[in-house]
PyMOL Python script that loads the backbone (N, CA, C, O; Angstrom):
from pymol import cmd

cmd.read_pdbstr("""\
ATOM      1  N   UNK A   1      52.802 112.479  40.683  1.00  0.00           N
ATOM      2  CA  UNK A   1      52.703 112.283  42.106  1.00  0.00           C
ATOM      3  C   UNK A   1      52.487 113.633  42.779  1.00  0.00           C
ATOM      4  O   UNK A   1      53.203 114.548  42.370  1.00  0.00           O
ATOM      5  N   UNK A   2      51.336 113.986  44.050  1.00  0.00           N
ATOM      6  CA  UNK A   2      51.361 115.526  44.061  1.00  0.00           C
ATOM      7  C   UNK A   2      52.023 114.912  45.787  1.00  0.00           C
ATOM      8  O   UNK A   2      52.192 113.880  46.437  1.00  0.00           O
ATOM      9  N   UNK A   3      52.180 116.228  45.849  1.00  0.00           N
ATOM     10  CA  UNK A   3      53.104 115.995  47.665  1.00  0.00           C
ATOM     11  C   UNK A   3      51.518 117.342  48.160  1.00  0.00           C
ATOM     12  O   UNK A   3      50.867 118.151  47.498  1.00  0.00           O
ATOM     13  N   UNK A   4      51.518 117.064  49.108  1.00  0.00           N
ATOM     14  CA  UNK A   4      50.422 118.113  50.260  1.00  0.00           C
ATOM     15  C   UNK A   4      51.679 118.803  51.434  1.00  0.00           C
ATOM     16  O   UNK A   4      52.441 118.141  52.138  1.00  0.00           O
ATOM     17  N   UNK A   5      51.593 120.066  51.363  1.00  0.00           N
ATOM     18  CA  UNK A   5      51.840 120.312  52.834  1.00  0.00           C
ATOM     19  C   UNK A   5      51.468 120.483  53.657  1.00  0.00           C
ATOM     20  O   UNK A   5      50.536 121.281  53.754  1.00  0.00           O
ATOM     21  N   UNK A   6      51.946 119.877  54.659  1.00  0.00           N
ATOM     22  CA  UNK A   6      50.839 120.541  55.822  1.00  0.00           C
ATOM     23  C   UNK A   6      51.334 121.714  56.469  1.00  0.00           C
ATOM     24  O   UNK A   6      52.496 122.014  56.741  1.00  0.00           O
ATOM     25  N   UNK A   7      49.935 122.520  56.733  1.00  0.00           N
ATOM     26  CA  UNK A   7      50.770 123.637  57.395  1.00  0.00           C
ATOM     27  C   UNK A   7      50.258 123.500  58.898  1.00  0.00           C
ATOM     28  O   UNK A   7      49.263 122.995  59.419  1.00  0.00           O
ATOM     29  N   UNK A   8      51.977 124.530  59.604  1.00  0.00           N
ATOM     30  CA  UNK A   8      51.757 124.315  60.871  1.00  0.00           C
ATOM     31  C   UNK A   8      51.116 125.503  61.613  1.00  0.00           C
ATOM     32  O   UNK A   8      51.356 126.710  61.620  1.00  0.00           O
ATOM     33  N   UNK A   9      50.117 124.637  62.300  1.00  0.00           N
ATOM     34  CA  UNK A   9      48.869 125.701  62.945  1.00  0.00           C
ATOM     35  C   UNK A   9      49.679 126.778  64.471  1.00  0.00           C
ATOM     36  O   UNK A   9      50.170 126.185  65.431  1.00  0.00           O
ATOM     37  N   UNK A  10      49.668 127.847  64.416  1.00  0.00           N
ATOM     38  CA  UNK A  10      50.322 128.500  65.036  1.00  0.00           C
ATOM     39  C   UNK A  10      49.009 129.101  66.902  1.00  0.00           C
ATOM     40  O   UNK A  10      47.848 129.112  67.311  1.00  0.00           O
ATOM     41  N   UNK A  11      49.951 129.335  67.150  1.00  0.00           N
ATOM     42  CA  UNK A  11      49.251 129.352  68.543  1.00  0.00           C
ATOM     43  C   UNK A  11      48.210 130.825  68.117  1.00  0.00           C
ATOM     44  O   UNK A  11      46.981 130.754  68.081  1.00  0.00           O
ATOM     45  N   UNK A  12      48.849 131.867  67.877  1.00  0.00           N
ATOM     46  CA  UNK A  12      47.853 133.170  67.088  1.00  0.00           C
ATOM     47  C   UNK A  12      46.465 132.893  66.332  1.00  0.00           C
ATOM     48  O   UNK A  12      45.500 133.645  66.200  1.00  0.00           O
ATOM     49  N   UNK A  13      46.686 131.426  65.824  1.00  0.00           N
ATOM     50  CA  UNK A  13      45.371 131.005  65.045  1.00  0.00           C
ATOM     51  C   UNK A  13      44.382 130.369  66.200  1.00  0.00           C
ATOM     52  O   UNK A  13      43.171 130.392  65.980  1.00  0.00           O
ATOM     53  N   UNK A  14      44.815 129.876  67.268  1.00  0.00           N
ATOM     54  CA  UNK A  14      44.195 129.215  68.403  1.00  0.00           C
ATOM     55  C   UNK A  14      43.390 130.387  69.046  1.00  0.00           C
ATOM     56  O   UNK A  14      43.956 131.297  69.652  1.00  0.00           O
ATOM     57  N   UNK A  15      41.663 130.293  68.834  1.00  0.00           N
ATOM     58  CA  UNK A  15      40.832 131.285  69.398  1.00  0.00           C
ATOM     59  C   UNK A  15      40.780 130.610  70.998  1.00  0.00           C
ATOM     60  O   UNK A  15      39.815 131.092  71.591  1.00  0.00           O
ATOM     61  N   UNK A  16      41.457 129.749  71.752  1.00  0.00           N
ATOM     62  CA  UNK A  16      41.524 129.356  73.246  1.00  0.00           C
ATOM     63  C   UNK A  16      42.574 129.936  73.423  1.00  0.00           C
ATOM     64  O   UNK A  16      42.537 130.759  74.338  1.00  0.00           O
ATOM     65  N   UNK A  17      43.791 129.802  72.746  1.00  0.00           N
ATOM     66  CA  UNK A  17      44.742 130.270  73.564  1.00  0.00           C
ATOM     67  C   UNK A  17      44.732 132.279  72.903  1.00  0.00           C
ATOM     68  O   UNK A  17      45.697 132.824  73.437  1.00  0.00           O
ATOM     69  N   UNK A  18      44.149 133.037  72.228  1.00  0.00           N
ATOM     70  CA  UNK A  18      43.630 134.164  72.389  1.00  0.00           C
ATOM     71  C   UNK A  18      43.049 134.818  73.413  1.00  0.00           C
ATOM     72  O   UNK A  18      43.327 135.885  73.959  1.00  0.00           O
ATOM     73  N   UNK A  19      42.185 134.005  73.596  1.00  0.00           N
ATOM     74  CA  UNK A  19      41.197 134.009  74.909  1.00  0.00           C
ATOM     75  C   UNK A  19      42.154 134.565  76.171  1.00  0.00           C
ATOM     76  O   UNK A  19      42.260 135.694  76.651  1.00  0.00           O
ATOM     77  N   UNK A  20      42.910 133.085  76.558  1.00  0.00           N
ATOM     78  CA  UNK A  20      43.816 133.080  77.836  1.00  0.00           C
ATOM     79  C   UNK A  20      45.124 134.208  77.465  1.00  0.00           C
ATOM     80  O   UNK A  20      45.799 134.466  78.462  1.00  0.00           O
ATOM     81  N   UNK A  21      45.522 134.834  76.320  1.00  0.00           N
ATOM     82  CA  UNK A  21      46.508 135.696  76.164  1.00  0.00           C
ATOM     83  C   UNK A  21      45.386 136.880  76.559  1.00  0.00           C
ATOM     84  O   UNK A  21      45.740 137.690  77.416  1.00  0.00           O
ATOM     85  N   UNK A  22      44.391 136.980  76.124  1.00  0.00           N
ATOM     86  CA  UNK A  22      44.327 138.428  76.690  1.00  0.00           C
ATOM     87  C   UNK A  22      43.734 138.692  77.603  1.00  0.00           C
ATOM     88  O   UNK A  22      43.936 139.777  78.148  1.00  0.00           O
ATOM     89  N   UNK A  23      42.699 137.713  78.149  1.00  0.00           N
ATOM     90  CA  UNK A  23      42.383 138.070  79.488  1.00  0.00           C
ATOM     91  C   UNK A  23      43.977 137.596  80.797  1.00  0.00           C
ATOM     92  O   UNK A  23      43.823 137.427  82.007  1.00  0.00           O
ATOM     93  N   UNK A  24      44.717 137.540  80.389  1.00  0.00           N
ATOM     94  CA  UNK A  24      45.432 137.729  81.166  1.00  0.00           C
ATOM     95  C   UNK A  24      46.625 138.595  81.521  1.00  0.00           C
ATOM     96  O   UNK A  24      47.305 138.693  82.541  1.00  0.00           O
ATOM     97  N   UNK A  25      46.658 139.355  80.010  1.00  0.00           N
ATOM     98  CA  UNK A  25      46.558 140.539  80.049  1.00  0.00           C
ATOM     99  C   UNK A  25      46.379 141.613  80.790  1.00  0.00           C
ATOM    100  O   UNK A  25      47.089 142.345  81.480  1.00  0.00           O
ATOM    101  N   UNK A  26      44.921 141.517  80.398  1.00  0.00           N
ATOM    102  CA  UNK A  26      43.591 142.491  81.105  1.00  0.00           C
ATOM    103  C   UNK A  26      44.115 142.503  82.754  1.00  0.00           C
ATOM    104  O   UNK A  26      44.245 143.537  83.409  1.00  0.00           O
ATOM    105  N   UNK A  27      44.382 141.124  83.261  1.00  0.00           N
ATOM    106  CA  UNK A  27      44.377 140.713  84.293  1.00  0.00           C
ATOM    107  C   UNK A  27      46.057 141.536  85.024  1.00  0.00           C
ATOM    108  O   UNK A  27      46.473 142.314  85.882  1.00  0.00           O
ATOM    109  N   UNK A  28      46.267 141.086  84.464  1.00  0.00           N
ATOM    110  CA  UNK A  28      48.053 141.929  85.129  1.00  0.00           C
ATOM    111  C   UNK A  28      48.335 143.426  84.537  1.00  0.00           C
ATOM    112  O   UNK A  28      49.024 144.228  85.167  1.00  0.00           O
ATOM    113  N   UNK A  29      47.774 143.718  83.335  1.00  0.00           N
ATOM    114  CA  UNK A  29      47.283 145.444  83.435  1.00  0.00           C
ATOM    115  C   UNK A  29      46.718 145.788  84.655  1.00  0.00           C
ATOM    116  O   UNK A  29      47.300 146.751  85.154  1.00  0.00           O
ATOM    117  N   UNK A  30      45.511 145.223  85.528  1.00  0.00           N
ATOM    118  CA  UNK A  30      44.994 145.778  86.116  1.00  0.00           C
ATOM    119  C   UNK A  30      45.574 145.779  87.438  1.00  0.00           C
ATOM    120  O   UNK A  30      45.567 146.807  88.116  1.00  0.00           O
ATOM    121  N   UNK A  31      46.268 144.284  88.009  1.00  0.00           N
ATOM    122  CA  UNK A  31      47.483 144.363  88.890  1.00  0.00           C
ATOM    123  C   UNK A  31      48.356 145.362  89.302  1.00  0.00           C
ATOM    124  O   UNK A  31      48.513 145.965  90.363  1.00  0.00           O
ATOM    125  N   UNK A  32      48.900 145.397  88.180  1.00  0.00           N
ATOM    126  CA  UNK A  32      49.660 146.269  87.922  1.00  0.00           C
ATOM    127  C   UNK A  32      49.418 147.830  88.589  1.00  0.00           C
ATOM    128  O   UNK A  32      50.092 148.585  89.290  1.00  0.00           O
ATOM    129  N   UNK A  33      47.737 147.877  87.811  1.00  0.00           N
ATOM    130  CA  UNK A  33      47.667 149.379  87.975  1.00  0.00           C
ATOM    131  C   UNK A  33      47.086 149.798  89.349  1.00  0.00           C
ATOM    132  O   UNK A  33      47.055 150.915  89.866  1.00  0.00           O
ATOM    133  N   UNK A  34      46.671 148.702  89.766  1.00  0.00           N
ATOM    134  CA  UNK A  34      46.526 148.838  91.394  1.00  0.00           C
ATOM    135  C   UNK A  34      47.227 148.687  92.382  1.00  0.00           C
ATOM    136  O   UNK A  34      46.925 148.949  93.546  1.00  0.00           O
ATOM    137  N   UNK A  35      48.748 148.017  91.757  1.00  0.00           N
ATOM    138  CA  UNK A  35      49.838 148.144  92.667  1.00  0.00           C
ATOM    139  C   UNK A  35      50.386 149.488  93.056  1.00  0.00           C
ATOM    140  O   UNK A  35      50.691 149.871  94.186  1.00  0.00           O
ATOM    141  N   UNK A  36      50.467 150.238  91.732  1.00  0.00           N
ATOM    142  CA  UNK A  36      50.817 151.728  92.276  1.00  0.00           C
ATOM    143  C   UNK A  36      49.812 152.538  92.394  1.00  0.00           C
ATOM    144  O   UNK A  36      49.813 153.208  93.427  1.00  0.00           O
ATOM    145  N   UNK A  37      48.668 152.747  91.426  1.00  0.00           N
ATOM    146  CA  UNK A  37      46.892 153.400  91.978  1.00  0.00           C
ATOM    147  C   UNK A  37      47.287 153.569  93.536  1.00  0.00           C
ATOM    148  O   UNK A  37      47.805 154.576  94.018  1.00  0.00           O
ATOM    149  N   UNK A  38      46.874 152.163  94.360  1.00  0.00           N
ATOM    150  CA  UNK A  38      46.943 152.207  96.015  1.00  0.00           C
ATOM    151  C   UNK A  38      47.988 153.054  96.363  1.00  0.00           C
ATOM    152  O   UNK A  38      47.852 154.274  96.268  1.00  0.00           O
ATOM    153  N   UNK A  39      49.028 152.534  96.759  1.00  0.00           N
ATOM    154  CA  UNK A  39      49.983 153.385  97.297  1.00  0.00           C
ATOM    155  C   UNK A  39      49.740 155.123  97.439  1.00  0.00           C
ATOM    156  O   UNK A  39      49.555 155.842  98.420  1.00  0.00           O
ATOM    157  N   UNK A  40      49.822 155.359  96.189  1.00  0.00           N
ATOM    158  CA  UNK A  40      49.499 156.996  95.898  1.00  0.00           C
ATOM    159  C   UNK A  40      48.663 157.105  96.206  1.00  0.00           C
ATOM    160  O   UNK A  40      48.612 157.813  97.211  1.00  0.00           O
ATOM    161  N   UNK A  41      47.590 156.671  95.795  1.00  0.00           N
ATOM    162  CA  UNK A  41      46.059 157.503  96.680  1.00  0.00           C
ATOM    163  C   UNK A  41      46.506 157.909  98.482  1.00  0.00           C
ATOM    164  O   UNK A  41      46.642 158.943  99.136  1.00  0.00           O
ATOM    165  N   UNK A  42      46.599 156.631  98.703  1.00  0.00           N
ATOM    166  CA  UNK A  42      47.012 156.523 100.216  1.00  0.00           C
ATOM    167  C   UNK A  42      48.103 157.753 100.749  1.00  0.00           C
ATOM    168  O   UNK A  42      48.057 158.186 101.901  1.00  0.00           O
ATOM    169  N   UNK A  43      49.076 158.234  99.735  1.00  0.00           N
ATOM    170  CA  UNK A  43      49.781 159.281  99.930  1.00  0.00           C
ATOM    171  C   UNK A  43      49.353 160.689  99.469  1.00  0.00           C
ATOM    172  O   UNK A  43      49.843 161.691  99.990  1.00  0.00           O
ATOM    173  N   UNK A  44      48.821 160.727  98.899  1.00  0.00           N
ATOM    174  CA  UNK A  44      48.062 161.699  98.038  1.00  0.00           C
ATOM    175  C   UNK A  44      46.997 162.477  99.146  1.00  0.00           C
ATOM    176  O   UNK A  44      47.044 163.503  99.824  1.00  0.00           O
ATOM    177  N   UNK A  45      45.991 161.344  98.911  1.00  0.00           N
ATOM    178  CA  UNK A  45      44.630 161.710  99.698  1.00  0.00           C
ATOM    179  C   UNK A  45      44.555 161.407 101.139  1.00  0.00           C
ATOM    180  O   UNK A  45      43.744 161.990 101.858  1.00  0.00           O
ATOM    181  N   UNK A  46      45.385 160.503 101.594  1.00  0.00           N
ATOM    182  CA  UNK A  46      45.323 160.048 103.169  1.00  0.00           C
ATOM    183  C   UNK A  46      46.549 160.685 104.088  1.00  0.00           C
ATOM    184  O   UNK A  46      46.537 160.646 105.318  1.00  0.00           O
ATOM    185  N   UNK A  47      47.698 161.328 103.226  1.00  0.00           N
ATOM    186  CA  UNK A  47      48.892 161.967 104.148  1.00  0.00           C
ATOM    187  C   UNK A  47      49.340 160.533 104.486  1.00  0.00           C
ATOM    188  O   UNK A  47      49.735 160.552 105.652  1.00  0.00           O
ATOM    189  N   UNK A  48      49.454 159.219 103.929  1.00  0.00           N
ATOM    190  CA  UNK A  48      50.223 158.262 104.738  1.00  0.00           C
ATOM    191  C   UNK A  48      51.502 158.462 104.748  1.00  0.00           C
ATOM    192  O   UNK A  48      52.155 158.840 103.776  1.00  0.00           O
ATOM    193  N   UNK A  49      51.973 158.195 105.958  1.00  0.00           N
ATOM    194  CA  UNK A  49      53.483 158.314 106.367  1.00  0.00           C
ATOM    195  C   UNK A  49      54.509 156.468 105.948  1.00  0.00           C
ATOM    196  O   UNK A  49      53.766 155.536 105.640  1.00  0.00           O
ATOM    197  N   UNK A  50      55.182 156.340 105.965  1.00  0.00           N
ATOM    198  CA  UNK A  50      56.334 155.295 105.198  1.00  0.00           C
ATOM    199  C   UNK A  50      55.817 153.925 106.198  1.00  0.00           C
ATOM    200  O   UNK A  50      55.546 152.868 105.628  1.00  0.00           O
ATOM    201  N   UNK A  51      55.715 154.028 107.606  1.00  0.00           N
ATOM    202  CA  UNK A  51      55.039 153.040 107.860  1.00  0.00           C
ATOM    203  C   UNK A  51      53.474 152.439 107.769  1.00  0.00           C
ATOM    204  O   UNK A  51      53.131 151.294 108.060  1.00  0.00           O
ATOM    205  N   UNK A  52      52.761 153.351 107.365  1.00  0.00           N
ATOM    206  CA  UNK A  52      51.010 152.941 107.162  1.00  0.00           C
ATOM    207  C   UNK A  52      51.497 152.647 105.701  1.00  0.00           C
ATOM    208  O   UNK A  52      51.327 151.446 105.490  1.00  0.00           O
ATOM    209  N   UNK A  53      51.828 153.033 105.031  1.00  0.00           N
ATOM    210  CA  UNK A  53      52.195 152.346 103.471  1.00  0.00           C
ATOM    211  C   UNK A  53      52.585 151.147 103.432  1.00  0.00           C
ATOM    212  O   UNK A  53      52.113 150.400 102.575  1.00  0.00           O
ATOM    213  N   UNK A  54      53.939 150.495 104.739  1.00  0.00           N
ATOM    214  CA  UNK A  54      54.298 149.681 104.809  1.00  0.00           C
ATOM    215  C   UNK A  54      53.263 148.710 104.944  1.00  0.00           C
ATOM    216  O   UNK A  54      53.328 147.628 104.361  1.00  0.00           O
ATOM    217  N   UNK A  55      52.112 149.102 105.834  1.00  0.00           N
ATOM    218  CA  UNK A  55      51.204 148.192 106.607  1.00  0.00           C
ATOM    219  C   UNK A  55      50.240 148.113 105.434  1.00  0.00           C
ATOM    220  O   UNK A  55      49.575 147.084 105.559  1.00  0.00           O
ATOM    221  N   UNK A  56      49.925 148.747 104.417  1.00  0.00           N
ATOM    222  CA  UNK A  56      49.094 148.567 103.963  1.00  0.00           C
ATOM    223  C   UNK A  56      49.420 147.544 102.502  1.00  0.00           C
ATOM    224  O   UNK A  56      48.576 146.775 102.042  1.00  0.00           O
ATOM    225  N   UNK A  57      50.513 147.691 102.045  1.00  0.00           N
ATOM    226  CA  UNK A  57      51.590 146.648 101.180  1.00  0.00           C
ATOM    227  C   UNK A  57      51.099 145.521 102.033  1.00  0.00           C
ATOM    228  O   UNK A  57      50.182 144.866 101.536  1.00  0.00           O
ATOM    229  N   UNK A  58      51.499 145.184 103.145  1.00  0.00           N
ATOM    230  CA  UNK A  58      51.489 144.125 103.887  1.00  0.00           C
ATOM    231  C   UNK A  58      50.244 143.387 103.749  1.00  0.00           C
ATOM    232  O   UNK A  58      50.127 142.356 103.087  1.00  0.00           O
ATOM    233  N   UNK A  59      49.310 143.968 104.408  1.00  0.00           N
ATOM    234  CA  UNK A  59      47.328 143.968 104.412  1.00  0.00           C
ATOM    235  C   UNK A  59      47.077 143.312 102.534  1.00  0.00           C
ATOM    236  O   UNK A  59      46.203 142.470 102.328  1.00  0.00           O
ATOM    237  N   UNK A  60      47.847 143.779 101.510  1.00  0.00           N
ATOM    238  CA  UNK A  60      48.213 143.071 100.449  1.00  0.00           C
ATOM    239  C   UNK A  60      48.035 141.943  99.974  1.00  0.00           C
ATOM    240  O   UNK A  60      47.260 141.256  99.308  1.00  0.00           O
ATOM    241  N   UNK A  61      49.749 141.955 100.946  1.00  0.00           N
ATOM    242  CA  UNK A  61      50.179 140.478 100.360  1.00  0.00           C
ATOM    243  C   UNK A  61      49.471 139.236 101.727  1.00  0.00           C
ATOM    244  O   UNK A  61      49.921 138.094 101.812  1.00  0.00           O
ATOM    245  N   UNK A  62      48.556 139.661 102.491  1.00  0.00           N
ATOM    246  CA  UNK A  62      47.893 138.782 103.469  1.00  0.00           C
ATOM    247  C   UNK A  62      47.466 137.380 102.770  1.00  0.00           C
ATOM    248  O   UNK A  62      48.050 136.303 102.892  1.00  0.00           O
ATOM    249  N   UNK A  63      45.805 137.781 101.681  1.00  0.00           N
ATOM    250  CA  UNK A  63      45.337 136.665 101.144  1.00  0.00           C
ATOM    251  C   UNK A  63      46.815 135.614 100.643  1.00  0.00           C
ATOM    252  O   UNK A  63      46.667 134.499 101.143  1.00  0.00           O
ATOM    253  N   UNK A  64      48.128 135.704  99.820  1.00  0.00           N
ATOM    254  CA  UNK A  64      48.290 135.409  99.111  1.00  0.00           C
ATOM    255  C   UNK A  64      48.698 134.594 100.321  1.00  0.00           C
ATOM    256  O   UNK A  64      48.189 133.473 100.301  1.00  0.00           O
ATOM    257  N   UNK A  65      49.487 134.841 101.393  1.00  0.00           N
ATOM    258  CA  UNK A  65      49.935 133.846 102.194  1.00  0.00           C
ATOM    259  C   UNK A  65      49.216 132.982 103.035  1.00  0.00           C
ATOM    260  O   UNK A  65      49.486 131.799 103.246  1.00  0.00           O
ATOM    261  N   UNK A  66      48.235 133.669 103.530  1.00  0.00           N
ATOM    262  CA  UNK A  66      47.152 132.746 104.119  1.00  0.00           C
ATOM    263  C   UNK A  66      46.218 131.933 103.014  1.00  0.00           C
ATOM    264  O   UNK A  66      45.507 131.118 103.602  1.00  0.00           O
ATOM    265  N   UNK A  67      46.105 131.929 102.184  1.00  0.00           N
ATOM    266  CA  UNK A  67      45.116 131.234 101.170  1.00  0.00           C
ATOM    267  C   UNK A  67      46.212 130.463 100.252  1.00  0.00           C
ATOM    268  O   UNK A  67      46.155 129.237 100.165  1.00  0.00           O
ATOM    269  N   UNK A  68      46.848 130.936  99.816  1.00  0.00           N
ATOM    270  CA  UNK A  68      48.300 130.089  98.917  1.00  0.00           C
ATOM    271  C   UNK A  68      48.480 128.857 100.136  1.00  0.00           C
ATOM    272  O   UNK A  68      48.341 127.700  99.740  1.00  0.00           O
ATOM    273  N   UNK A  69      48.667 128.993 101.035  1.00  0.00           N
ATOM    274  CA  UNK A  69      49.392 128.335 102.115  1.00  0.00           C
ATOM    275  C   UNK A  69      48.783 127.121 102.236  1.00  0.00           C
ATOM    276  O   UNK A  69      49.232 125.988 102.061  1.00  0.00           O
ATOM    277  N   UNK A  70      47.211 127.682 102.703  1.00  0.00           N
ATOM    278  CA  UNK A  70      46.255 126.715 103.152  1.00  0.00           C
ATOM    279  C   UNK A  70      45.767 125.741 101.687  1.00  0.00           C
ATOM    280  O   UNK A  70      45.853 124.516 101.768  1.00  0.00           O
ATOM    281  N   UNK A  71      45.449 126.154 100.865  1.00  0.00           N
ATOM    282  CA  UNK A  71      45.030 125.679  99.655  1.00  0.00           C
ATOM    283  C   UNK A  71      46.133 124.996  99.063  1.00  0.00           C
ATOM    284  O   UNK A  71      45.999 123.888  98.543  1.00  0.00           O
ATOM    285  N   UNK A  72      47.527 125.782  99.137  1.00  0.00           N
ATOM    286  CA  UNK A  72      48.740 124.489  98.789  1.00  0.00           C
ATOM    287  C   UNK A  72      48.711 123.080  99.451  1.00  0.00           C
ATOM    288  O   UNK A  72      49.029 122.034  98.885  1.00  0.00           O
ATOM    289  N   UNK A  73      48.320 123.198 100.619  1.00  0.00           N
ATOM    290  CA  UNK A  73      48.212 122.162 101.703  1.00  0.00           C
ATOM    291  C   UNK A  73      47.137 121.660 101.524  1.00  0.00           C
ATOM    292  O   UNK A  73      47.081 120.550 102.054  1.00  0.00           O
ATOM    293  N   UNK A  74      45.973 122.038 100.870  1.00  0.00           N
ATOM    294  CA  UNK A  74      44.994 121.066 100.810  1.00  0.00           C
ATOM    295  C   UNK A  74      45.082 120.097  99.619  1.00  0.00           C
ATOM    296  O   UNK A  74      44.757 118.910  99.628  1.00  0.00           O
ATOM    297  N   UNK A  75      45.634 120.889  98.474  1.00  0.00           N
ATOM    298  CA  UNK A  75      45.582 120.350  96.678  1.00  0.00           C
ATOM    299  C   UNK A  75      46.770 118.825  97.344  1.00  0.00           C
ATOM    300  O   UNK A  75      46.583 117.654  97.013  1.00  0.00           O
ATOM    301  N   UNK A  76      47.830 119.268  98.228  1.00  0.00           N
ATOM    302  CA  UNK A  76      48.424 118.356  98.304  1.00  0.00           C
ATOM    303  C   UNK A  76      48.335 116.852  98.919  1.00  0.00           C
ATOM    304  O   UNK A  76      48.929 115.805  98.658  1.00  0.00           O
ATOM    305  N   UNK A  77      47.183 117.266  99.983  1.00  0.00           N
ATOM    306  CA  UNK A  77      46.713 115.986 100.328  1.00  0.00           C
ATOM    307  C   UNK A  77      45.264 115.354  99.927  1.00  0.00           C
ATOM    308  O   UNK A  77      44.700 114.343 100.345  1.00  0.00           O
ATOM    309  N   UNK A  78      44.925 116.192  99.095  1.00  0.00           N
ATOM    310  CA  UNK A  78      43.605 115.688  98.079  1.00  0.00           C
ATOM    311  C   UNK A  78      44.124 115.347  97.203  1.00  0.00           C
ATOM    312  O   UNK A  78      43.893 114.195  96.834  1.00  0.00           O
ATOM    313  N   UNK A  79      44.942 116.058  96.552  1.00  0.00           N
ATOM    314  CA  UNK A  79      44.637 116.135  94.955  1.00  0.00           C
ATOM    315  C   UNK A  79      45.529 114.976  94.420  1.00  0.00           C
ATOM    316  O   UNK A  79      45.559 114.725  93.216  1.00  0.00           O
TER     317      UNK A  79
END
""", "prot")
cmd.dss("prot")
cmd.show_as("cartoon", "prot")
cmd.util.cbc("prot")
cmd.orient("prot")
């Protein structure tokens, strides 16, 4: 009598989920490096003082609240 094993296919062997591990990656490396990049330049090269830094953090996080907001509100009564 022979027995088979099966083996279990691991997510590392998945060339889709490769894909989405490293471009997202790529993607929050680059986040990342433009979260602090900005700031410093702006202090560096522009002399910004603690409130234009503030404003410009702010100028930021704009899209996420106006577009998160509106687009939450739309997926919810479409989707």
């Amino acid at each position: 009598m022979e027995t088979t094993t099966a083996q279990k296919e691991t997510l590392w062997r998945n060339p889709n989920f490769l894909k989405l591990w490293t471009s997202e990656t790529i993607s929050q490396f680059g986040s990342q490096f433009t979260g602090l990049a900005l700031p410093l330049t702006a202090i560096i090269i522009l002399n910004a003082n603690s409130t234009e830094l503030g404003i410009l953090v702010f100028a930021g996080s704009i899209p996420w609240l106006v577009f998160g907001l509106l687009v939450g509100v739309w997926v919810d009564r479409h989707g």
